[in-house]
C-alpha positions in Angstrom: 0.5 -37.6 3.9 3.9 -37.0 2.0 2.2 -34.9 -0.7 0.1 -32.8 1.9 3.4 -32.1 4.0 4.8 -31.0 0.4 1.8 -28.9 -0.2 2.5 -27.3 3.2 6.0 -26.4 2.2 4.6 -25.3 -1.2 2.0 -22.8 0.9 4.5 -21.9 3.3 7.2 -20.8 0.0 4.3 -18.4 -1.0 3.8 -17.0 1.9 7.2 -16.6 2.7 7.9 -14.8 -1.1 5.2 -12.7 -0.4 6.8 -11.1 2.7 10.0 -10.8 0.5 7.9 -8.8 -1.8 5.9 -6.6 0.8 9.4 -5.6 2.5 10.6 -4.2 -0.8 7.1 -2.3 -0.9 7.7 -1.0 2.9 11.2 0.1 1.8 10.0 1.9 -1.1 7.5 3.7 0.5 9.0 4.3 3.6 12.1 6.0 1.5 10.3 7.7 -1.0 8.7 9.8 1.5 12.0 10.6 3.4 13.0 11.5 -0.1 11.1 14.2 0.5 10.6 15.3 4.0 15.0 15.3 3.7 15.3 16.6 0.3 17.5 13.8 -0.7 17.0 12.8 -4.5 19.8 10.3 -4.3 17.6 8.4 -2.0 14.8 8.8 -4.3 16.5 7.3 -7.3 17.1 4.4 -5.4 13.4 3.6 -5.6 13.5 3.4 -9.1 15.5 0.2 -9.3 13.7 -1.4 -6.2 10.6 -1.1 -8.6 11.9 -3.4 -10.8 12.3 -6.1 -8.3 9.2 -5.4 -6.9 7.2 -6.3 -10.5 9.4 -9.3 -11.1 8.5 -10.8 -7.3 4.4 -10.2 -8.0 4.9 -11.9 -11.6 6.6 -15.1 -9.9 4.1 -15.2 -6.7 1.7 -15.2 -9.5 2.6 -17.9 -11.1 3.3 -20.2 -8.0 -0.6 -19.2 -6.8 -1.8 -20.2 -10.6 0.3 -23.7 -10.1 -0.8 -24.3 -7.5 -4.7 -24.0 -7.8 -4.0 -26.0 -11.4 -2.3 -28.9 -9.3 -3.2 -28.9 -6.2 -6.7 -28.3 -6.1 -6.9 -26.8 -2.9 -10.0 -26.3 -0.7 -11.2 -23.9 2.1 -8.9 -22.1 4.2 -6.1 -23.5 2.1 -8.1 -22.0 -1.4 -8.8 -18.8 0.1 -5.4 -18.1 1.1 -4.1 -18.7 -2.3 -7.0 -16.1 -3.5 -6.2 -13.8 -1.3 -2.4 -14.0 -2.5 -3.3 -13.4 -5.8 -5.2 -10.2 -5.0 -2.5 -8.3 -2.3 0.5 -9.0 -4.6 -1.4 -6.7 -7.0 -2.0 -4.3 -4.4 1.8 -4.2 -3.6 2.9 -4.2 -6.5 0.2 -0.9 -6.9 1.9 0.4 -3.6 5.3 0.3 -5.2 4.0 2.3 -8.4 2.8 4.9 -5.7 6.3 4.8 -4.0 7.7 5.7 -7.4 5.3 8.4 -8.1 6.5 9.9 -5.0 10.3 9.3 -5.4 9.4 11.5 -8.8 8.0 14.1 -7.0 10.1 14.4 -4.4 13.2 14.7 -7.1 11.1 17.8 -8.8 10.7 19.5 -5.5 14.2 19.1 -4.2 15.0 21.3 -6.9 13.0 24.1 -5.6 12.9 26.3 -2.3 10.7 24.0 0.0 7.2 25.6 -0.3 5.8 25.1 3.1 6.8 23.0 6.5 5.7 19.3 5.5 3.9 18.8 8.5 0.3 16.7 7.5 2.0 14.9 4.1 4.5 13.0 7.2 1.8 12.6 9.4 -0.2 11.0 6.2 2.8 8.6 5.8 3.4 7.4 8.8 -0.2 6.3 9.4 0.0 4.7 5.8 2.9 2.8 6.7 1.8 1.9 9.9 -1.4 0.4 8.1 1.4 -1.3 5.6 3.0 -2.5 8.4 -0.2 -3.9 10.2 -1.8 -5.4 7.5 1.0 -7.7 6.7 1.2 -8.6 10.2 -2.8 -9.7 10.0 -1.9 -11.3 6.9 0.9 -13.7 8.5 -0.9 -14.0 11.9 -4.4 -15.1 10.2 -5.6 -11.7 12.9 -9.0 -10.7 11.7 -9.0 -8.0 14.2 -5.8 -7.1 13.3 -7.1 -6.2 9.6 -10.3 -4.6 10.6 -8.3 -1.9 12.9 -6.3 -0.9 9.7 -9.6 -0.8 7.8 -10.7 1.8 10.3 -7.7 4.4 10.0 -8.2 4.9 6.6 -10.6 7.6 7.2 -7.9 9.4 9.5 -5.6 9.7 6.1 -8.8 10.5 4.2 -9.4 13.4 6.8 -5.5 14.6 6.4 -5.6 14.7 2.6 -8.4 17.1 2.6 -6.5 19.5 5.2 -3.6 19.3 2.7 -5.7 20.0 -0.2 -7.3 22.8 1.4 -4.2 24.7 2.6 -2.6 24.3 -1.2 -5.3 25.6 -2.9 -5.0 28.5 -0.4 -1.4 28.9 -1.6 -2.5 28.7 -5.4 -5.2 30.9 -5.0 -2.7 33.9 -3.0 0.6 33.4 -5.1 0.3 31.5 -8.6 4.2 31.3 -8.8 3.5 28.3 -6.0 1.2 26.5 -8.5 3.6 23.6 -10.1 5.2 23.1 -6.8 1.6 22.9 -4.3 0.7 20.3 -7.3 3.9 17.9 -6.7 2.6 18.1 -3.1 -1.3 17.5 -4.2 0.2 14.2 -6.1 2.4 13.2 -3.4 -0.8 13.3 -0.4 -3.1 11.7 -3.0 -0.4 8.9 -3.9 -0.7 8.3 0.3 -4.0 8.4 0.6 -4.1 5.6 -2.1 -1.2 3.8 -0.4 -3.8 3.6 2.6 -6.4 2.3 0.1 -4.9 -0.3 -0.6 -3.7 -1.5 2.9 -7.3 -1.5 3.1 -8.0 -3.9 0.7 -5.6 -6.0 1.5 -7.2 -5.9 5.3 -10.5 -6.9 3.7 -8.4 -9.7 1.8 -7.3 -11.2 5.8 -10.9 -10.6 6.7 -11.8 -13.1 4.0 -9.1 -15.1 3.9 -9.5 -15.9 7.9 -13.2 -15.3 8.6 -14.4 -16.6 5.1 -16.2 -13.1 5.0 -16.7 -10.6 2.3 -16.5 -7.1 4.2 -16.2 -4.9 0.8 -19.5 -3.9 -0.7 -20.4 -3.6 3.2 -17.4 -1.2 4.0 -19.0 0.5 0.6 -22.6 0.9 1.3 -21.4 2.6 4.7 -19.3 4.9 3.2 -22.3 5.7 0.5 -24.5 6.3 3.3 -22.2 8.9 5.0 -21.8 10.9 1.8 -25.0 11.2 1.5 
């Protein structure tokens, strides 16, 4: 009984570094794009030292997860939550990369007169952080459904990034002096619809951490059958 309890504290550390982690990754994100929207490049470099906190947290999680599958053998639930660790500490620390990107990008085009209104790039965020935001919550609450609604809006901030890639190539197309800065912006909407991406797989993570169900090559197929 004393060595279960301690595995239970061991389970709950995880868990509890993993949130540590994810709020650095929220931070990140969530600044990176104000970065932009407010033109403020001191914000952005700010981002750049989060990120090295953020790779140091996913390379101790890591090792804690490998201990404890070497010596504590877990099973079930207990063996699928580890997993599942494993795999949305390397889509965070994937998240933070993105967060950077856009920090970068954002510096570059404070520099310049703003090219157009940011109107679908904030709408793009704030559906990507929502689905941050969400996901973690399925994650600590074990809510299946939770996960699945994320899974769902990715196709909203699928829909936005084409809009956004549309009206820049207009912009390329009728003035090439807007070129380098419409391509800042291109990067910036595809590092968010990434972002989103991975929420997603992190959803799908919950799903099969919770419901012992592999949702993936499902979600996959679907998609492969709409494209067609």
């Amino acid at each position: 009984m004393l060595t279960e309890t301690h595995f239970q504290k061991e389970l709950e550390e995880l868990k509890e570094n993993l949130l540590k982690m994810a709020s650095l990754v929220e931070e990140a994100i969530r600044d990176s794009v104000q970065s932009l929207v407010k033109r403020d490049s001191d914000l952005a470099q700010k981002i750049f030292a989060r990120e090295d906190g953020i790779n140091k947290m996913e390379i101790m999680i890591d090792d804690m997860c490998l201990k404890l599958l070497a010596l504590r053998q877990p099973m079930a639930v207990d063996l699928r939550f580890i997993t599942s660790a494993m795999k949305i500490i390397t889509d965070l620390e994937r998240m933070g990369d993105l967060a950077v990107n856009i920090a970068e990008r954002a510096i570059s085009l404070n520099q310049e007169p703003q090219l157009k209104p940011y109107i679908d790039i904030p709408r793009m965020a704030e559906i990507a952080q929502s689905m941050v935001k969400d996901v973690l919550d399925a994650f600590v609450n074990r809510d299946s459904k939770l996960a699945r609604s994320v899974c769902e809006r990715d196709d909203l901030v699928d829909g936005l990034n084409e809009q956004v890639v549309r009206e820049l190539l207009t912009y390329m197309m009728s003035d090439p002096k807007t070129i380098p800065r419409a391509v800042h912006l291109l990067i910036v909407a595809r590092c968010l619809e990434r972002l989103a991406d991975h929420s997603t797989n992190i959803a799908e993570d919950v799903i099969f951490m919770v419901d012992a169900l592999v949702i993936k090559h499902h979600a996959d197929e679907k998609k492969e059958e709409e494209e067609k």
